[in-house]
C-alpha positions in Angstrom: -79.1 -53.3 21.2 -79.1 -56.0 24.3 -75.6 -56.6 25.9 -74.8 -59.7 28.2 -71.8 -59.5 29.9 -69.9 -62.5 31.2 -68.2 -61.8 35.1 -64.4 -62.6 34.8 -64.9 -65.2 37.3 -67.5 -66.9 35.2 -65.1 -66.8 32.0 -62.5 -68.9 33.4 -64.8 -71.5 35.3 -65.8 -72.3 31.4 -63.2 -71.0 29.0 -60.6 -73.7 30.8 -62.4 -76.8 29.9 -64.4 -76.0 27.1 -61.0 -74.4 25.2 -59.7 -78.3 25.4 -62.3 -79.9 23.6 -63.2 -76.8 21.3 -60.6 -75.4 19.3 -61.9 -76.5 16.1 -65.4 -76.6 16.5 -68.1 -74.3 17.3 -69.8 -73.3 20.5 -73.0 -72.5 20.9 -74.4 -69.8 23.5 -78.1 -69.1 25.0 -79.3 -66.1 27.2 -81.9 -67.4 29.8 -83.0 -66.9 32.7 -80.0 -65.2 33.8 -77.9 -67.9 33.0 -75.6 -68.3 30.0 -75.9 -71.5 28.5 -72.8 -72.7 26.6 -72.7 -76.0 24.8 -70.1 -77.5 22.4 -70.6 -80.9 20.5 -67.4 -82.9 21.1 -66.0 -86.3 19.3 -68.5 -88.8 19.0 -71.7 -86.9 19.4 -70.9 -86.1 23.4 -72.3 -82.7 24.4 -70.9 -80.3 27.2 -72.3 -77.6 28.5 -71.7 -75.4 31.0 -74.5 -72.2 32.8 -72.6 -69.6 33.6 -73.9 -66.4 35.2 -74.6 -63.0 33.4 -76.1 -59.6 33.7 -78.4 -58.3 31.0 -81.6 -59.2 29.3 -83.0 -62.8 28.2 -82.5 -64.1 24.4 -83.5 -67.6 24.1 -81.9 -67.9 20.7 -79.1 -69.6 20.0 -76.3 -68.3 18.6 -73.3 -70.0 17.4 -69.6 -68.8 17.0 -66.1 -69.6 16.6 -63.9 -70.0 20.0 -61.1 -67.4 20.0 -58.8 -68.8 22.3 -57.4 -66.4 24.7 -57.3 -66.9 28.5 -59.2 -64.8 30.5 -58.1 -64.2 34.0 -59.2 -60.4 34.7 -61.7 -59.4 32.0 -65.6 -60.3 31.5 -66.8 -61.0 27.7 -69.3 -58.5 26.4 -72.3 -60.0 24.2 -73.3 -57.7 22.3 -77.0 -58.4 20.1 -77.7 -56.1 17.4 -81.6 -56.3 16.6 -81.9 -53.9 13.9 -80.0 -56.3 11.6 -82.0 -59.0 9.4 -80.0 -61.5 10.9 -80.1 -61.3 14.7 -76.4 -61.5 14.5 -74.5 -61.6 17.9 -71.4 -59.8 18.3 -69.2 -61.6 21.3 -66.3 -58.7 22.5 -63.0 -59.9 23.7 -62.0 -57.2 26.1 -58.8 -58.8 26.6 -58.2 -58.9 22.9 -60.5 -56.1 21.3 -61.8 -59.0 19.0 -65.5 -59.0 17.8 -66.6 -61.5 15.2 -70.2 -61.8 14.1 -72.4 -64.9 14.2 -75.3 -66.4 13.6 -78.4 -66.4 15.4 -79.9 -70.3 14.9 -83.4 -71.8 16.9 -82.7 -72.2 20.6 -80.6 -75.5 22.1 -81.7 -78.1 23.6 -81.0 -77.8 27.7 -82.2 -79.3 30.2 -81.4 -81.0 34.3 -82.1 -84.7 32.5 -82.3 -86.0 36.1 -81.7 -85.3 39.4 -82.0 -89.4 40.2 -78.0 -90.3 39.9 -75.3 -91.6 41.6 -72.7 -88.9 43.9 -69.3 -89.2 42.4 -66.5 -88.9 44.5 -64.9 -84.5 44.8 -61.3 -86.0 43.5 -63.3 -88.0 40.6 -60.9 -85.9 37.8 -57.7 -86.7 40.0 -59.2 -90.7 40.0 -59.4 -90.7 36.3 -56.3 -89.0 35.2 -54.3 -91.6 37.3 -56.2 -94.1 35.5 -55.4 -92.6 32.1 -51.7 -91.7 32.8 -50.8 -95.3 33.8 -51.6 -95.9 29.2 -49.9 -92.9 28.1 -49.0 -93.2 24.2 -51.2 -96.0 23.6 -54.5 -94.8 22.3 -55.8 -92.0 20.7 -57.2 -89.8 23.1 -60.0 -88.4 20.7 -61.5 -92.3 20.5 -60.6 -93.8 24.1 -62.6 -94.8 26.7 -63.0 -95.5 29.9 -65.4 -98.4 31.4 -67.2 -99.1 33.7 -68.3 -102.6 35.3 -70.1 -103.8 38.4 -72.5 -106.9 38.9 -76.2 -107.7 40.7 -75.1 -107.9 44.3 -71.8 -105.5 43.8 -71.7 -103.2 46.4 -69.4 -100.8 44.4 -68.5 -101.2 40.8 -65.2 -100.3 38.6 -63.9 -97.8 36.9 -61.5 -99.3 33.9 -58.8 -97.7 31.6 -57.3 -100.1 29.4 -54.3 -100.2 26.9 -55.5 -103.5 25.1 -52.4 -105.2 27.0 -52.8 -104.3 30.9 -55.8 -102.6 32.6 -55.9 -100.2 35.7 -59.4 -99.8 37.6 -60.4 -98.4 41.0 -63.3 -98.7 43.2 -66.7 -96.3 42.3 -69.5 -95.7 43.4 -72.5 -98.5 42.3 -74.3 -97.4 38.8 -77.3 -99.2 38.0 -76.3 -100.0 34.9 -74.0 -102.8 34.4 -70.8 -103.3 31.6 -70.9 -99.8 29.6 -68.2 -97.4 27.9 -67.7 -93.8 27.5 -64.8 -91.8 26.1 -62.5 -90.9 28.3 -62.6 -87.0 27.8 -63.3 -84.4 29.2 -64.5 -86.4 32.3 -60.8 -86.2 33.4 -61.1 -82.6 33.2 -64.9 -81.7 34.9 -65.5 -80.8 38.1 -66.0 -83.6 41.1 -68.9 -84.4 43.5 -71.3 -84.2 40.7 -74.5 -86.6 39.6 -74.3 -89.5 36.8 -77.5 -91.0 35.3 -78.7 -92.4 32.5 -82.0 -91.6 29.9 -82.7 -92.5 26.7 -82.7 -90.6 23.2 -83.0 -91.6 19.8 -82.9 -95.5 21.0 -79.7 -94.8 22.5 -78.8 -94.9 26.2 -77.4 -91.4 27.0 -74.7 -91.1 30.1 -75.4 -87.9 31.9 -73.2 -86.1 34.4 -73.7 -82.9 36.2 -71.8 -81.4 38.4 -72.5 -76.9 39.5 -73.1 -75.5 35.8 -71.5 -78.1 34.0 -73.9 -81.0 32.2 -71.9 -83.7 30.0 -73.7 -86.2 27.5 -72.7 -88.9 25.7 -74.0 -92.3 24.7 -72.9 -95.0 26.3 -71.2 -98.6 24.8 -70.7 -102.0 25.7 -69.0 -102.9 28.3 -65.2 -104.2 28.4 -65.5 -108.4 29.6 -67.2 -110.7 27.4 -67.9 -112.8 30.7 -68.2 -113.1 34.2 -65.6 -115.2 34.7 -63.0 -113.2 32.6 -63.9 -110.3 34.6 -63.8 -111.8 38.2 -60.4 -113.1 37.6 -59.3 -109.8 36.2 -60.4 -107.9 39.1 -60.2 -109.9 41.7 -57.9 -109.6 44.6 -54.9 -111.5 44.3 -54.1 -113.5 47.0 -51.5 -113.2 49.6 -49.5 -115.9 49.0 -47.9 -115.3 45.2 -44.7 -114.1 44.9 -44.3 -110.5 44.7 -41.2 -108.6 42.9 -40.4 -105.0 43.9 -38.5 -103.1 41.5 -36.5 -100.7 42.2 -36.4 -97.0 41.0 -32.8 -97.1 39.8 -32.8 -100.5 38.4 -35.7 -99.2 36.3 -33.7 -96.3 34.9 -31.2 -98.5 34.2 -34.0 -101.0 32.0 -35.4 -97.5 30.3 -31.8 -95.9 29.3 -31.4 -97.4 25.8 -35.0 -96.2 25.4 -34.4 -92.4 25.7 -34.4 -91.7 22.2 -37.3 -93.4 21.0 -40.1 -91.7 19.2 -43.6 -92.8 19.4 -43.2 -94.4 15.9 -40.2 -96.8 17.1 -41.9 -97.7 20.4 -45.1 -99.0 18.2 -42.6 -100.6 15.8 -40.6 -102.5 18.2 -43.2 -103.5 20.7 -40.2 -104.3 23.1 -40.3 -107.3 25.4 -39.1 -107.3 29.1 -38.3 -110.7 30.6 -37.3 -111.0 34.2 -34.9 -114.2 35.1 -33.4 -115.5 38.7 -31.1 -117.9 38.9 -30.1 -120.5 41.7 -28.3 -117.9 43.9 -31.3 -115.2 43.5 -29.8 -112.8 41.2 -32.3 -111.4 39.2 -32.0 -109.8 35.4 -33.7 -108.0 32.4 -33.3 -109.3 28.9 -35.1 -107.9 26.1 -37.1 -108.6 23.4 -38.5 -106.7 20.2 -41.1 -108.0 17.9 -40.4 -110.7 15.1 -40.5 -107.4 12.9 -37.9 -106.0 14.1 -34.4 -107.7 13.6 -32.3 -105.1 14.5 -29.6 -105.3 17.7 -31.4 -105.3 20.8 -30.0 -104.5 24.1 -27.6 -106.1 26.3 -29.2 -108.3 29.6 -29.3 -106.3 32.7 -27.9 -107.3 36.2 -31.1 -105.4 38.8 -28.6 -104.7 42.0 -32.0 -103.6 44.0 -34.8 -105.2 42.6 -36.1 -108.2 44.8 -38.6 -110.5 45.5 -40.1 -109.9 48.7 -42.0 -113.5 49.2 -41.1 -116.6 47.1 -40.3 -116.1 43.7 -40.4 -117.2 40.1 -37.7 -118.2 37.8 -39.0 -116.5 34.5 -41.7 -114.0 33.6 -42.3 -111.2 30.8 -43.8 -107.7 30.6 -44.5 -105.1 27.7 -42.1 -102.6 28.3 -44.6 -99.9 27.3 -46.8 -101.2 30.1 -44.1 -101.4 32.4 -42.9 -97.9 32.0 -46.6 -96.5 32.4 -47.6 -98.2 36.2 -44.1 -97.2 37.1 -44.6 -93.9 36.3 -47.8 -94.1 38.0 -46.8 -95.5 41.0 -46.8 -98.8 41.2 -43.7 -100.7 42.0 -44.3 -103.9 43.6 -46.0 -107.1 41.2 -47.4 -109.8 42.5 -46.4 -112.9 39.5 -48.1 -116.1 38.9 -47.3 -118.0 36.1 -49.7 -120.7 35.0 -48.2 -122.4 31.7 -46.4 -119.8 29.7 -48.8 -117.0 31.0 -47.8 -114.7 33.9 -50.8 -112.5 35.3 -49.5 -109.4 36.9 -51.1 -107.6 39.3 -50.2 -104.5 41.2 -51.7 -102.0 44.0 -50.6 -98.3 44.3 -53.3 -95.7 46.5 -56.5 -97.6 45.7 -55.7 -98.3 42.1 -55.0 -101.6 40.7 -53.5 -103.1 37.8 -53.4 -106.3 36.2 -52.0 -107.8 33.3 -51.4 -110.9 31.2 -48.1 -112.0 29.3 -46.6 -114.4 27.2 -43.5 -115.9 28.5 -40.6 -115.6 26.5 
């Protein structure tokens, strides 16, 4: 009989992050070198593993289980490996719960430090992300999204991207040597900062690889988001100083969202509603609203905004997605720099070193 047991402390460093990405598909465990080597393969082929500390002999098998959620705050995890069975089946003991389900043992993982010849990420990189990813809530589904990265030969940083399809938000990161790629967007909004990202190369595919303490993430990468230069230097470019720029209030948002309160996920895709800002001779400005050609039911009443103004020049007439709208508000962003160019207005906001930028149809 050979028992590892898993410190307490250990458990949650792992259990919190892996139990996201894992509750329907199996993890597998190694015994090495006094290090616990957990690894679970996520959507799309992405592998995450995390080396966790343990007392007790070596195994180098590999043995493969079922997570049991439960949350582990003051109890260790027994390992329990019974060699006089044919099977080399490993029971794993839920103190907290009493559980202990066999499994199987299977030949040892693949694990290794793919390279220590990466980039530093910034300590808040989790925080970074999830601001990206909260400013496209209810857009995507977060099994299959992704989150780019761009940069260019003589770039002394490059971007970070999320995008909705409509409006993007990106930030400032540290220069990658690789140029226009994609990866999806969990769990690197969950794992631990100031880790290492670099790239090798596996079955004719170019791997992403991120390491940060215990934890290594994998996952191939995919082309990048522009389709040229020129698209993507507009898109990220500062805009400058002189465009008119529209702060919107707080309250006069609420007031834009209330008929909205109600709505399910399936009416919001359905009636794609249309926000279209208007100011008249004596600078009033207003909301009227728009839903897609689909969708001929009533729509809502124009709005008078009391405390929404522009702060430099202004324009008579520009629209927004309302979706969009809602998400950089809720984000943080409040004040839009507008040029109009035809019957396209580009957006573009600043809120804490994230940007966003967007392009609309006037209606």
């Amino acid at each position: 009989m050979k028992t590892m047991t898993i410190p307490a402390t250990e458990v949650s460093q792992f259990w919190n992050i892996l139990r996201r990405f894992c509750k329907d598909r199996r993890i597998s465990v190694m015994f090495k070198n006094g290090n616990a080597i957990f690894t679970a393969t996520l959507y799309g082929g992405s592998m995450l593993s995390y080396s966790a500390k343990y007392d007790g002999p070596d195994d180098d098998r590999t043995f493969s289980f079922w997570p049991a959620i439960a949350k582990h705050k003051t109890s260790g995890v027994d390992f329990t490996i019974d060699d006089r069975t044919s099977s080399g089946s490993l029971w794993h003991l839920y103190h907290l719960e009493g559980r202990s389900p066999a499994v199987q043992a299977q030949e040892a993982q693949e694990f290794d430090d793919i390279s220590e010849d990466g980039v530093d990420t910034p300590a808040d990189m989790p925080k970074i992300f999830s601001r990206l990813l909260k400013a496209r809530r209810g857009v995507k589904d977060w099994r299959t999204d992704k989150l780019y990265f761009e940069g260019a030969p003589g770039w002394t940083q490059s971007f970070a991207i999320a995008s909705s399809g409509v409006g993007l938000t990106h930030t400032r990161f540290p220069m990658l040597r690789e140029y226009g790629f994609c990866i999806p967007s969990f769990p690197m909004k969950c794992l631990p900062g100031s880790g290492v990202m670099s790239f090798y190369y596996k079955d004719n595919s170019r791997m992403l690889c991120y390491q940060s303490g215990g934890w290594l993430y994998t996952t191939q990468t995919n082309s990048g988001f522009f389709n040229s230069s020129e698209t993507r230097n507009d898109l990220l470019s500062n805009p400058s100083s002189s465009i008119p720029t529209i702060k919107i209030d707080k309250t006069d948002f609420k007031a834009i969202m209330v008929f909205t309160a109600a709505w399910t996920a399936y009416e919001w895709r359905r009636k794609k509603p249309i926000v279209t800002f208007k100011t008249d001779a004596r600078g009033r400005i207003s909301a009227e609203f728009v839903y897609c050609p689909a969708w001929h039911y009533d729509k809502p009443s124009p709005i008078l905004l009391e405390k929404t103004q522009w702060i430099q020049n202004s324009v008579a007439k520009f629209s927004a997605t309302l979706m969009e709208l809602r998400n950089v508000m809720s984000a943080g962003f409040s004040e839009f720099k507008v040029q109009v160019v035809g019957d396209v207005a580009t957006i573009k906001s600043e809120s804490k070193g994230m940007r966003y930028v967007a392009k609309s149809q006037i209606l």
